[in-house]
N, C-alpha and C positions, 0 to 999 in steps of 0.2 A: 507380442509383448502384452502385459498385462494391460488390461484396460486406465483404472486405479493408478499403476505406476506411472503411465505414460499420461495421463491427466497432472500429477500431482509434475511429473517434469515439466511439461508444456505450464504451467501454474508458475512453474519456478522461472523457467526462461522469460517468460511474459513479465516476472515479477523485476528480473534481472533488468529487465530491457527501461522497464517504470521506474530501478532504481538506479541506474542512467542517468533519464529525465531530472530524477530528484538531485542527485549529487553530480549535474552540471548543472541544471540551474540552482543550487545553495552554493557551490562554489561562485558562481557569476554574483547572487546575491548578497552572499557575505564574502568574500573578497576581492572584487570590481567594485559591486557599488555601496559596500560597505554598510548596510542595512541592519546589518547585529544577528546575532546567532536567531534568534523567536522568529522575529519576522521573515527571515532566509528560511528555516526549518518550516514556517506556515505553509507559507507562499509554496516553495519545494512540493510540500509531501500534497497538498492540493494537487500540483499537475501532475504528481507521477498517480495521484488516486483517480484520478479521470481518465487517465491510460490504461492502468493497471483494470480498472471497473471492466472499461470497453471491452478490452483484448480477451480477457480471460470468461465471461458471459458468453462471447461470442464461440471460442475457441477452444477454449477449455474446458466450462460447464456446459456446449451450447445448450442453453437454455432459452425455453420460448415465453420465460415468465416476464409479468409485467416491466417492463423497464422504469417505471416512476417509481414502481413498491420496493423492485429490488433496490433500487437508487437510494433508497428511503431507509433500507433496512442495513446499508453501506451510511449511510450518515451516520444512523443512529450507533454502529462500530465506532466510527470514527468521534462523534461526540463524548464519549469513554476514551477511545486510544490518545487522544490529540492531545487533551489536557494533562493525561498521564505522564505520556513522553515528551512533553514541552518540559511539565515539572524535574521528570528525573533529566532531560537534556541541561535546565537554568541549573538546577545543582552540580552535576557533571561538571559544566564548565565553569560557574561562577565560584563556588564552595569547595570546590576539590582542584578545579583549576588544570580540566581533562581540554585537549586541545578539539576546538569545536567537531571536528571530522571524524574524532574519534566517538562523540558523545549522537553524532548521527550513523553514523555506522550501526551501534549498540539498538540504538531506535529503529532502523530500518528491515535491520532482522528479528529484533521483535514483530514488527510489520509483517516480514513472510510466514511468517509461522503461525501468529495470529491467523490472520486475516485467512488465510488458506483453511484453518478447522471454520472459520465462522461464517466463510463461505459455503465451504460444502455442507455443513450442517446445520447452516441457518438460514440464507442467503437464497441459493437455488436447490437446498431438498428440496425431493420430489419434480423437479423440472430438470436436473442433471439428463444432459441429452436430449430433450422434450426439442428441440430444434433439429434434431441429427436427421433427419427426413423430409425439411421442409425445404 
C-alpha cells in the first residue's frame, strides 16, 4: 500500500479515536453536567488534542522531532482554529439555533482535515519518519 495513503488512514483512525474522546466527553459535559456548549467544546477538543498530538507523532508521522517545538507549533494551530470554531459553533447554536452536536460535528471535521495538511506540512516536515529506525 502506498506509503502517503496509509499514513493519511492511520491519521484518520487516530483522529477518529480523538474524536471519541471529544464527543463523549462534550457529551458528559454538556449534557450530565450541564456546563454550556463553550466550555464543553473547550474542555473536549483539549483532551482529544493531547490524544490526537501523542498518537499520530508517534505513529503516524513518527517523528523524531522536538516534542516541546512540535507541541508549540500545534498550539500555535490551535490558538487560530479554537477561536474560529468556538465563534462559528456560539453562532450555529445561539443565532441559528443548530442543535449543539450538530455545531460540533461541523467543527470536528473541520479539525481532521485541517490539522492533517498542517501537520504534514508544517508540524513534522522534514522529520516524517525520522523515528522509523530508532
Amino acid at each position: 500500500m502506498n506509503k502517503e495513503l496509509l499514513r493519511t488512514i492511520k491519521f484518520t483512525l487516530f483522529s477518529m479515536s480523538a474524536g471519541l474522546i471529544q464527543a463523549g466527553s462534550f457529551a458528559i459535559f454538556d449534557s450530565v453536567l450541564k456546563i454550556g456548549w463553550q466550555a464543553s467544546y473547550l474542555i473536549s477538543l483539549a483532551l482529544s488534542v493531547i490524544w490526537n498530538f501523542t498518537l499520530n507523532r508517534k505513529f503516524t508521522f513518527k517523528s523524531a522531532t522536538n516534542v516541546p517545538i512540535a507541541m508549540l507549533k500545534v498550539a500555535v494551530f490551535y490558538a487560530v482554529f479554537t477561536p474560529l470554531t468556538t465563534a462559528l459553533g456560539n453562532y450555529l447554536t445561539g443565532t441559528l439555533g443548530w442543535h449543539d452536536y450538530i455545531a460540533t460535528g461541523i467543527n470536528m471535521v473541520l479539525n481532521l482535515v485541517l490539522e492533517y495538511l498542517y501537520d504534514k506540512y508544517y508540524v513534522f516536515k522534514g522529520s516524517i519518519d525520522s523515528a522509523e529506525n530508532k
